[in-house]
Every structure is written in C-alpha cells, then in structure tokens.
N, C-alpha and C positions, 0 to 999 in steps of 0.2 A: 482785455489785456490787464497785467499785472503792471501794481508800481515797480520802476528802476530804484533800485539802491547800491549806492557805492559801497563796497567792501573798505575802504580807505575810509571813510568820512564812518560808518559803524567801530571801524578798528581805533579809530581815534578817538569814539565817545568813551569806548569801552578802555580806555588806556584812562583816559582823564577819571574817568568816573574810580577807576583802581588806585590812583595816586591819591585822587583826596579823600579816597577812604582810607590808606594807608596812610596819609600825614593827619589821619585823627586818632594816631599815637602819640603825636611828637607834639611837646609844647613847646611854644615860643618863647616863652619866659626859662624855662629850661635848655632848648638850643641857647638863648642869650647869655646864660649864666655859663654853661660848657664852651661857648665860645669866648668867651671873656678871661677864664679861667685857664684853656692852652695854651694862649697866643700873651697872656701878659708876662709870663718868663720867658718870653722872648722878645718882644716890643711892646711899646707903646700903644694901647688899644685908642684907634678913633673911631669914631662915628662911622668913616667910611669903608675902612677895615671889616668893622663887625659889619656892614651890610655885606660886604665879597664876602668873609668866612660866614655868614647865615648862609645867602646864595648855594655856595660851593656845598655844604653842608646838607642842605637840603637835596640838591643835586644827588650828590655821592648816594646820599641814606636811599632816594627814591632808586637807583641803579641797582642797588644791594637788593631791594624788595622787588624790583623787578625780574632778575635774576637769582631770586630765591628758589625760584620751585625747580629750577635744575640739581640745585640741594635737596631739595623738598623726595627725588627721584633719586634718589642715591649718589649724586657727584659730588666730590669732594669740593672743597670752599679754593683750593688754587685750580682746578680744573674749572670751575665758576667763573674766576679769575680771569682764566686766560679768554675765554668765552666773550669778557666786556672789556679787554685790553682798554679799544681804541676806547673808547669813552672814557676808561677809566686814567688812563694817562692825558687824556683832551685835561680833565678836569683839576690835576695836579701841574699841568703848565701852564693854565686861567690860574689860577690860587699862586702859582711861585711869580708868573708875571706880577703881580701885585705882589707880593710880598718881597720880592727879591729888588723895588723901590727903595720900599725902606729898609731894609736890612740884607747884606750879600750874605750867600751860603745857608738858605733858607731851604735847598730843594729837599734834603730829608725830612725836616718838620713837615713840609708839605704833605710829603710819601702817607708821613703815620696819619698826618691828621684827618685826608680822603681815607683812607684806611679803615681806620678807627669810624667814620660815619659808613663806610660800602659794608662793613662788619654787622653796624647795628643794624643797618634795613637788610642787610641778610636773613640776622635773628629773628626782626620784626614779620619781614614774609614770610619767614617760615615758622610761625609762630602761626599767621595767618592762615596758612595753608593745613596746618595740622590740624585747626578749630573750623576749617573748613568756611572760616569769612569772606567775603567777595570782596 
C-alpha cells in the first residue's frame, strides 16, 4: 500500500512556501519607511499603528501576488478585483477599524492605501510569473 496524503495539508505547504518567496521582494525597512510616510499627513504615527499598517500592508500586497496570475492570463486588474472582493474589503475594514479610533473619516485613505499595496503584489506576481519564479 501507498502513503495517504492530504491534498489540504500539500495545498498549504505550497501556498506558504509561494508567500515567502514572494515577500523576498519586500523589504522591511522599506514597507517601514512607505508606511510612515502615508499615514503621517494624516495622523500621528505610533508604534502600534505602524505594526496594523505593516500587517495590513503585507496582507493586501500577499492578495495582489496571489491573484496575480489571473492577470498573468489576460484579465484585467478590476476583473482580478472583483475575484478577491471579499478579502479585499475584509482587509480595508481591519485597517479603518483601527484607524477610524484615531481619527474619523478615514475610510477613503484606507480604500487607496490597501489599494496601492493589492497594486504592487499584483505587479510583483506578475512580474513573477513572466520570469517564470516559483
């Protein structure tokens, strides 16, 4: 008889193992500097702030490279869009919940600022995907 293997437990190595090859694009000291830099014309940057926007940031960018290679196949980046709604709006109402503490009328900065991160792990997968990286 043949070993059992879970298709769930292979799909998830192979998921993790695709993310931290993809976040060894993104530096930290760079997310840190880009997050410091959106969020100070508009508040007050704390310590706890920049840990939820890194978070969020990371999140969003890993969503974009995941959902790159439906780009990657010819569909357009709102047709991509609509594809990761739910997640994608999950992750703009964690970010305004925290942000709409300290400051009310935040939920557009939010909008750009997942945006702007689901944008660049778009480009970064599909970037990926054209040099043929794992």
């Amino acid at each position: 008889m043949g070993v059992l293997t879970s298709f769930t437990i292979k799909k998830l190595e192979k998921q993790l193992a695709y993310e931290r090859n993809v976040l060894r694009d993104l530096s930290y000291r760079e997310l840190c500097r880009r997050v410091r830099t959106y969020w100070q014309q508009y508040i007050i940057v704390s310590e706890i702030i920049e840990t939820i926007c890194i978070d969020i940031a990371i999140e969003a960018y890993l969503l974009g490279a995941h959902y790159s290679r439906f780009t990657y196949y010819g569909e357009s980046i709102e047709t991509v869009k609509i594809r990761c709604i739910n997640e994608y709006k999950q992750l703009i109402h964690e970010l305004y919940e925290h942000m709409d503490l300290c400051t009310d009328g935040m939920y557009d900065t939010c909008i750009r600022y997942v945006d702007t991160w689901w944008k660049e792990g778009i480009e970064k997968g599909l970037r990926r995907q054209r040099l043929r990286l794992k």
